[in-house]
C-alpha positions as CSV (number, residue, x, y, z in Angstrom):
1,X,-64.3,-38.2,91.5
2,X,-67.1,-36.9,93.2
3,X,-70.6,-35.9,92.3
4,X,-69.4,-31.9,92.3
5,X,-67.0,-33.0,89.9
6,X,-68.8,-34.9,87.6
7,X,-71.7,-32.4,87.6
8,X,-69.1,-30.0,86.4
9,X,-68.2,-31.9,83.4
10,X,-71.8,-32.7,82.2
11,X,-72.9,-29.2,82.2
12,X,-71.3,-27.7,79.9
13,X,-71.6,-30.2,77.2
14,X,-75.4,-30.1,77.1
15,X,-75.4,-26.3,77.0
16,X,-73.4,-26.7,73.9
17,X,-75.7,-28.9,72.7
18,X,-78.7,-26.6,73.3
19,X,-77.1,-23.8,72.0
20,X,-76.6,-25.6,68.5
21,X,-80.0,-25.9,68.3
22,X,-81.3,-22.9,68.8
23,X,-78.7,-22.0,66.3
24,X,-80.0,-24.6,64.3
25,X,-83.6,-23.2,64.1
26,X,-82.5,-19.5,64.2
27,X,-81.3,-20.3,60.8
28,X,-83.9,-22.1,59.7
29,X,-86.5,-19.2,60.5
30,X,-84.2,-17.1,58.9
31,X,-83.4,-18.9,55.6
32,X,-87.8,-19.1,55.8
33,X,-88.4,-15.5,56.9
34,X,-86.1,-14.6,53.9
35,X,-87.9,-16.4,51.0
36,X,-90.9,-15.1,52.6
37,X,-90.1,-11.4,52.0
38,X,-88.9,-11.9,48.7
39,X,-91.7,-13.4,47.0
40,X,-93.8,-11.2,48.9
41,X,-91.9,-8.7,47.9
42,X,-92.0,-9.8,44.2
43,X,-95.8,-10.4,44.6
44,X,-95.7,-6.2,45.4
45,X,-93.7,-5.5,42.5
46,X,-96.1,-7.0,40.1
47,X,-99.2,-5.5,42.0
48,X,-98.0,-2.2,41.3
49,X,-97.0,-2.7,37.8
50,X,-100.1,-4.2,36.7
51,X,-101.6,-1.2,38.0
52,X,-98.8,1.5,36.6
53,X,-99.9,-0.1,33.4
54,X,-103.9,-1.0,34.1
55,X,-103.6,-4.8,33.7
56,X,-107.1,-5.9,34.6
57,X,-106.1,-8.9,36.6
58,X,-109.9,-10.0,37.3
């Protein structure tokens, strides 16, 4: 084999390997960015409940 060649085959397999990575972490900030909404979300909720209902939270 020559170097061309074996170039060739190396490629390819660390571009897979990169690519589950980043897959990897794009799932991870997603799984994060989701529970970060939510209770902020939540958090929303009860702000404007306490103050549909005058809750004096302070």
């Amino acid at each position: 084999m020559n170097q061309d060649q074996l170039q060739n085959n190396i490629e390819p397999v660390a571009e897979k390997q990169k690519a589950k990575g980043l897959k990897k972490w794009l799932k991870r900030f997603g799984i994060a960015g989701f529970w970060f909404f939510f209770i902020k979300g939540l958090l929303w909720i009860v702000v404007f409940i306490a103050g549909y209902y005058g809750f004096k939270l302070w």
